[in-house]
N, C-alpha and C positions, 0 to 999 in steps of 0.2 A: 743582965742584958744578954751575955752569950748562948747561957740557958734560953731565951725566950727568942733570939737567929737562930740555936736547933731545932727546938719547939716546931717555929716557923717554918723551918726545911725540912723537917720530918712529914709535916702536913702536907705542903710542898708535895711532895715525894709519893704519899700514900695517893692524895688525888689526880695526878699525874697516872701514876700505874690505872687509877680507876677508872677515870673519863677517858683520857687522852688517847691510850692503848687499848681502849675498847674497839674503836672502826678497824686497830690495826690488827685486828683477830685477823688468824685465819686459821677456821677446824678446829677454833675450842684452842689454839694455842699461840697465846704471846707472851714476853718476856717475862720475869716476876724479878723486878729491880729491889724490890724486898730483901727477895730471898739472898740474892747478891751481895748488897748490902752486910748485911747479918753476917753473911759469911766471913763476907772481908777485914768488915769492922772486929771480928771473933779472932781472925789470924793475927790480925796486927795489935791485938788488946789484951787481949786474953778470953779465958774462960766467965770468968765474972761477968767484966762488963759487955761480952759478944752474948751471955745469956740473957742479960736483964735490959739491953738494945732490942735483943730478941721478941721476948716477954715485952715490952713496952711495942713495940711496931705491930707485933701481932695483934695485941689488945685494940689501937688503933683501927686497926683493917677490920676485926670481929665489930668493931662499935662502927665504922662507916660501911662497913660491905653489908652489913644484915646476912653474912652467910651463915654457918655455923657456929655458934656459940662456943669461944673457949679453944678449937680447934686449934687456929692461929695464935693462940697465946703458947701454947704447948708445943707444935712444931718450929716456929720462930726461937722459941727459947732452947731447943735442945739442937737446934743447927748451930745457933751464937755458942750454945757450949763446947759442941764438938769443935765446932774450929775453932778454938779456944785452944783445946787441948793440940789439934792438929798444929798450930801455930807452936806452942811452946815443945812439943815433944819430936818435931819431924825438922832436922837440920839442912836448911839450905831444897825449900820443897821446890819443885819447877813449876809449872802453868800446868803440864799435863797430868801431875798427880793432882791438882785442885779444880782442872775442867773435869776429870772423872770421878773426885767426893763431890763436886757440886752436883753432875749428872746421876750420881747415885741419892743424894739426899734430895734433891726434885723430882729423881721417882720414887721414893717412900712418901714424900709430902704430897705427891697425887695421888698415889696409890691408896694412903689415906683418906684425901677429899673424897675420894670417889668413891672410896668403902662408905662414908660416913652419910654422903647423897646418895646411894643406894640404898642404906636403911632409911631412909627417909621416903624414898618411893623417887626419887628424881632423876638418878643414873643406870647406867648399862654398866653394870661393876665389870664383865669379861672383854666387852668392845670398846668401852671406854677407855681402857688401861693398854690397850695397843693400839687405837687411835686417838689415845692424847697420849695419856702419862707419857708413854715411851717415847716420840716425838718431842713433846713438854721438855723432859729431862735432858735429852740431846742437845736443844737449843740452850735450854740454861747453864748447860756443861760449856759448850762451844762461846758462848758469849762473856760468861763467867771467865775462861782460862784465858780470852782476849784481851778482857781487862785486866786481869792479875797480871798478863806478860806486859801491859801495858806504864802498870804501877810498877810494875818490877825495875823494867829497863829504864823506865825514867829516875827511878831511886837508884839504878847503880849508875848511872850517869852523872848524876847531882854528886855522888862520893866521890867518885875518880876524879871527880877535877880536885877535887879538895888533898886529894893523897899523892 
């Protein structure tokens, strides 16, 4: 049963990012609650389960987006890894060192897409990557380190009463 409430909210979640946030484009750039996700899931989980979170959402988004085949399976999963590792090996990390790996790994993951649509014939791989990637990445850094300070201070809220 619990399995098939994630199931549920992962689905949730991908079509949400797909439809909902579509009008709220603006210039090729809105959120990727995905990538977020993965992230966060990878800090607080580890490395295993933030990669194969990863690798299963990405799979997801490739089979409902019709974008690039495989792409998403591969940058989803090495983001869930890495914060995996950032999670167990970086003691006591702030909002601002994970707004700036988030803002660094949303622009290798556009930097990416856009390498990968402009072999295909469908991007401007030089003007793409400073009118989106770069903006892209800022936002998912700035929105990402909001919610991190957000889970943060709520979870050290929750202990101090307790101590």
């Amino acid at each position: 049963m619990k399995l098939f409430l994630w199931g549920g909210l992962i689905l949730l979640l991908i079509a949400f990012q797909g439809s909902i946030l579509n009008p709220l484009e603006i210039n090729g750039i809105k959120p990727d609650f995905i990538l977020l996700i993965v992230y966060l899931f990878g800090t607080s989980k580890g490395e295993i389960k933030g990669g194969l979170l990863g690798m299963f959402l990405g799979f997801m988004m490739d089979v409902i987006s019709a974008g690039p085949i495989f792409y998403n399976i591969f940058s989803k999963f090495f983001i869930g890894y890495f914060a995996g590792i950032i999670g167990r090996w970086i003691l006591n990390p702030g909002f601002m060192l994970h707004s700036g790996l988030i803002s660094a790994l949303s622009l290798v993951q556009g930097a990416g897409t856009l390498l990968v649509l402009t072999f295909l014939g469908k991007g401007n791989f030089p003007s793409d990557i400073i009118y989106i990637a770069i903006p892209q990445a800022f936002f998912d850094g700035a929105l990402g380190g909001i919610i991190y300070f957000v889970i943060s201070y709520s979870r050290k809220e929750t202990i101090s009463r307790w101590t």
